[in-house]
C-alpha positions as CSV (number, residue, x, y, z in Angstrom):
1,X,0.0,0.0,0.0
2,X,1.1,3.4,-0.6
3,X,2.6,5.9,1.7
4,X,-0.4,8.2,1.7
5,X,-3.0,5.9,1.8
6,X,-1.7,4.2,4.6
7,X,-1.5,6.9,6.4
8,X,-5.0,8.0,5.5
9,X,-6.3,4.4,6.4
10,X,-4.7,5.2,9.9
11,X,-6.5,8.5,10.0
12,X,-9.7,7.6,9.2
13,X,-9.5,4.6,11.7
14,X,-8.4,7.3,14.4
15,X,-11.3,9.5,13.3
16,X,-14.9,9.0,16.2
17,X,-17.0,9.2,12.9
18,X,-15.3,5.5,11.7
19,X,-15.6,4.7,15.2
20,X,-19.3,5.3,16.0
21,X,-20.3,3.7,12.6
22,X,-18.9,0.5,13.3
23,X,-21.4,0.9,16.6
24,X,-25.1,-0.7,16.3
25,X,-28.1,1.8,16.8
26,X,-29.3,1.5,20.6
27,X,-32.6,0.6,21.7
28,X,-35.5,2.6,21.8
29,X,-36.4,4.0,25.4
30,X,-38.6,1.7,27.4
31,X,-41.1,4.1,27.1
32,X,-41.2,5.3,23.9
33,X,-43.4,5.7,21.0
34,X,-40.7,3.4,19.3
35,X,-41.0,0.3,22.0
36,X,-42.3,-2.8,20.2
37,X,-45.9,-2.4,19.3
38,X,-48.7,-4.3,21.9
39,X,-49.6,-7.9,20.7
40,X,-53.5,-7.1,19.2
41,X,-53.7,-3.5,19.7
42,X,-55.3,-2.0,16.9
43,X,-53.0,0.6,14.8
44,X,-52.9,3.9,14.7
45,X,-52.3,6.4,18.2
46,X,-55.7,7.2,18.8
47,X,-56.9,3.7,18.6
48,X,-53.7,2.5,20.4
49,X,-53.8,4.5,23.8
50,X,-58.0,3.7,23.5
51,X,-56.9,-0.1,23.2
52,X,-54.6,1.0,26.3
53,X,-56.9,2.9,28.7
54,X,-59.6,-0.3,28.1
55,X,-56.4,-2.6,29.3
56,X,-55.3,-0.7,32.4
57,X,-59.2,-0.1,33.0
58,X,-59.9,-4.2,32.9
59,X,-56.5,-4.7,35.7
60,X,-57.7,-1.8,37.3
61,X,-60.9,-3.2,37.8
62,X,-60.0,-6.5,38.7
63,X,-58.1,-5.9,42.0
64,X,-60.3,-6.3,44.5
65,X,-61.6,-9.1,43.2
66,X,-57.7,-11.4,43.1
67,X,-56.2,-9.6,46.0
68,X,-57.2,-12.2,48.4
69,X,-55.6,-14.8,45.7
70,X,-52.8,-12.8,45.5
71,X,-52.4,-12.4,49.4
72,X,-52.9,-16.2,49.5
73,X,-50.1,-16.2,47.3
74,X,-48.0,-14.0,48.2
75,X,-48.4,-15.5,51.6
76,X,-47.3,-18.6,51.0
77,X,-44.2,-18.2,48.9
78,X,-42.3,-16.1,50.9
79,X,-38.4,-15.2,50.2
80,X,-36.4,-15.6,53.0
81,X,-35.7,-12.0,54.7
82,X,-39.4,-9.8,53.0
83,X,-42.4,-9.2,54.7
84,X,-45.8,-9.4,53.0
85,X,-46.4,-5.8,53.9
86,X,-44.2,-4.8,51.5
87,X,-45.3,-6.8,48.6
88,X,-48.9,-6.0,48.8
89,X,-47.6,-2.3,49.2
90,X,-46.4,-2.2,45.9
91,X,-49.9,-3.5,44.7
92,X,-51.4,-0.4,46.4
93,X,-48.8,1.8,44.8
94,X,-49.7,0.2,41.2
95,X,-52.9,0.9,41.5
96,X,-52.5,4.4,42.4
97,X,-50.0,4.8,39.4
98,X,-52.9,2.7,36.9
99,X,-55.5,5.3,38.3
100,X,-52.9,8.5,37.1
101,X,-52.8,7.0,33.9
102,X,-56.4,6.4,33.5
103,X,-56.7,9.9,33.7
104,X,-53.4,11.0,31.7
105,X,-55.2,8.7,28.7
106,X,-58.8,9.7,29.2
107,X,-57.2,13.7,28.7
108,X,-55.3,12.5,25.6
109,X,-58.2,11.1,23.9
110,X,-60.5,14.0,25.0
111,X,-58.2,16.0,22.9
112,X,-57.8,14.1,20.1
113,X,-61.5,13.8,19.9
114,X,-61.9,17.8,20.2
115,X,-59.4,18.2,18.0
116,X,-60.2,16.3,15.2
117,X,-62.7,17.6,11.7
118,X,-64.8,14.3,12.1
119,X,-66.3,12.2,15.0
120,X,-63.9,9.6,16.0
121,X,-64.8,8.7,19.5
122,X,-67.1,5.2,18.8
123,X,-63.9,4.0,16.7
124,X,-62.3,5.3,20.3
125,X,-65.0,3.2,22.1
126,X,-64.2,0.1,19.8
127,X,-60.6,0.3,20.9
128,X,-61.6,0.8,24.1
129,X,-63.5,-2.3,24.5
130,X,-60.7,-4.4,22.7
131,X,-58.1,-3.5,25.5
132,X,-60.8,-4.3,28.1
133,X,-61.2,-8.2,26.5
134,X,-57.9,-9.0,27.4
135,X,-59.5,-9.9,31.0
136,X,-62.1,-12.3,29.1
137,X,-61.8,-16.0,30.3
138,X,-64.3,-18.8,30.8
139,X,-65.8,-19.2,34.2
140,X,-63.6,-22.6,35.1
141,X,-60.4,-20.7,34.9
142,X,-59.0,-21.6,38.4
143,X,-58.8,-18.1,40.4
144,X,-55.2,-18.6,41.1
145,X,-54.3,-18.9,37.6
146,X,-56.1,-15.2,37.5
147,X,-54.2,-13.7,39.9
148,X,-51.3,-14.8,38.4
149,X,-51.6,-13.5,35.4
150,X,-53.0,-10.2,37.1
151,X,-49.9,-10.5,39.3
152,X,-47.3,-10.6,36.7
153,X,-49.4,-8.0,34.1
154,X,-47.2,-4.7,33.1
155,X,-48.4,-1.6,30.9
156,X,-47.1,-2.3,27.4
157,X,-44.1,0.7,27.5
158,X,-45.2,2.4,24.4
159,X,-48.8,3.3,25.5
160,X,-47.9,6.3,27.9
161,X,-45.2,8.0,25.6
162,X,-47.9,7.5,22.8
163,X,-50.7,9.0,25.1
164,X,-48.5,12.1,25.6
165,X,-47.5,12.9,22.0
166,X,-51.5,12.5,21.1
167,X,-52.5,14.8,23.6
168,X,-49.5,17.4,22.4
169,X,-50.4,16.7,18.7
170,X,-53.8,17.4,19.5
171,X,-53.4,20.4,21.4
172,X,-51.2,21.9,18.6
173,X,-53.6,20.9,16.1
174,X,-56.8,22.2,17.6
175,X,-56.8,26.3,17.0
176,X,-56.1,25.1,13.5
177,X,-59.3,23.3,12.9
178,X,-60.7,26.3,14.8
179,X,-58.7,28.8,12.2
180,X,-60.2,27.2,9.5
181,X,-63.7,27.9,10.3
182,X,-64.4,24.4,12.3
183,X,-65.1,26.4,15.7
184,X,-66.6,23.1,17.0
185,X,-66.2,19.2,16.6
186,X,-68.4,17.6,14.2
187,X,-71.1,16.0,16.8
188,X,-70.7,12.3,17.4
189,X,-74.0,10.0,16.8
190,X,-76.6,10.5,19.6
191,X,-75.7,6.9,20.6
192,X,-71.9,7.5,21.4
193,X,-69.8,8.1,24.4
194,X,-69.0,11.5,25.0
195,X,-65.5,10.0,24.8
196,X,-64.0,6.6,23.9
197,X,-62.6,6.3,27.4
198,X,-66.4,6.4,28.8
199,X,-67.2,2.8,27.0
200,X,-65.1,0.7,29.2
201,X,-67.3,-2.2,30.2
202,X,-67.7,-3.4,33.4
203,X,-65.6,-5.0,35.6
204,X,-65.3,-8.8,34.7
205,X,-65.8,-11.5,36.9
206,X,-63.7,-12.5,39.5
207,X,-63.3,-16.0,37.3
208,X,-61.5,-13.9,34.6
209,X,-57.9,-14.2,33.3
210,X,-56.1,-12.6,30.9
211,X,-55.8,-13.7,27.5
C-alpha cells in the first residue's frame, strides 16, 4: 500500500465518525413511541392509547376481586428476609400509578376527539373495549391462575409516551381546525360516548384471566 493511503487508512481509523459507525443503533427507550408495538392493539395512536386505557381499566378493575388470591399467594411463597407488607404495598402503589394514567389517557383522547374535523370517539370506544377483552376467560379458569396473570401484568411501554405525543399533537392541532372555520367538533351519533374512554365495560368476573 502506498505511503499516503496508509496513512490515510490510519487517520480515518483514528477519526470517532469511523468509530461510531462500526457501533449498532441503541434501543428505543422503554417508554417510547418506538417500543415494540402491543400484541393485538389495533394501529394507529388514537386507537392504540383507547386499546390502552380499556387494558389498564380491565387490571384496574380487577383488584379487588384477586387480591385475596394474591395475598394467599404472596403469603405462601415467601423469600427468606421480605415481609408481605411490602409486597402487597407495591400493589397499592400500582394501583395508584394505573389510576394516574387512566386519567393522563382519558385527557389525551379527549383532545384528540376535540381536535379532530370528524367524530372519532365510537372507533375510540371500539378500541376501548378491545383493551378491556384482554381480562375475558371462561368461568372454570381456576382463580389462582387469574391472579397470576394479574400479578405478573405490566403496561405495554409504548402506551404512555404514545398517550402524551396525542394529547401534544392534539393540542397543537386544535386552534387550526378552529382557524379554519371548524369552531366546533363535528357532533358524534346520539348513541356515542362523550369519549371513547367512557365505553369501558364493566368490571369482569372474578373468574376472569387474561388472554
Amino acid at each position: 500500500m502506498p505511503a499516503l493511503a496508509f496513512a490515510l487508512a490510519l487517520l480515518l481509523a483514528d477519526t470517532p465518525a469511523a468509530a461510531d459507525a462500526a457501533q449498532p443503533a441503541p434501543a428505543p427507550a422503554a417508554d417510547s413511541v418506538d417500543a415494540p408495538w402491543p400484541a393485538g392493539a389495533p394501529r394507529g395512536d388514537y386507537e392504540l392509547v383507547a386499546w390502552c386505557y380499556g387494558a389498564l381499566r380491565g387490571y384496574v378493575d380487577l383488584h379487588d376481586e384477586v387480591m385475596p388470591e394474591v395475598t394467599r399467594i404472596e403469603s405462601e411463597f415467601r423469600k427468606p428476609g421480605t415481609k408481605l407488607a411490602d409486597d402487597l404495598k407495591v400493589y397499592a402503589d400500582q394501583q395508584k400509578q394505573a389510576k394516574a394514567d387512566l386519567k393522563r389517557f382519558q385527557v389525551a383522547l379527549t383532545a384528540a376527539e376535540k381536535a379532530s374535523a370528524r367524530p372519532i370517539n365510537t372507533v375510540g370506544a371500539e378500541a376501548v373495549k378491545k383493551g378491556h377483552a384482554i381480562w375475558t376467560v371462561t368461568p372454570s379458569t381456576p382463580k389462582a391462575r387469574v391472579a397470576q396473570e394479574w400479578m405478573s401484568w405490566t403496561l405495554p411501554s409504548r402506551c404512555s409516551a404514545t398517550a402524551d405525543s396525542l394529547h401534544k399533537r392534539a393540542v397543537l392541532m386544535g386552534p387550526a381546525f378552529r382557524g379554519n372555520g371548524d369552531e366546533t367538533p363535528a357532533e358524534a351519533p346520539a348513541e356515542a360516548p362523550a369519549t371513547a374512554a367512557a365505553a369501558a365495560p364493566d368490571a369482569p368476573s372474578a373468574d376472569a384471566k387474561p388472554n
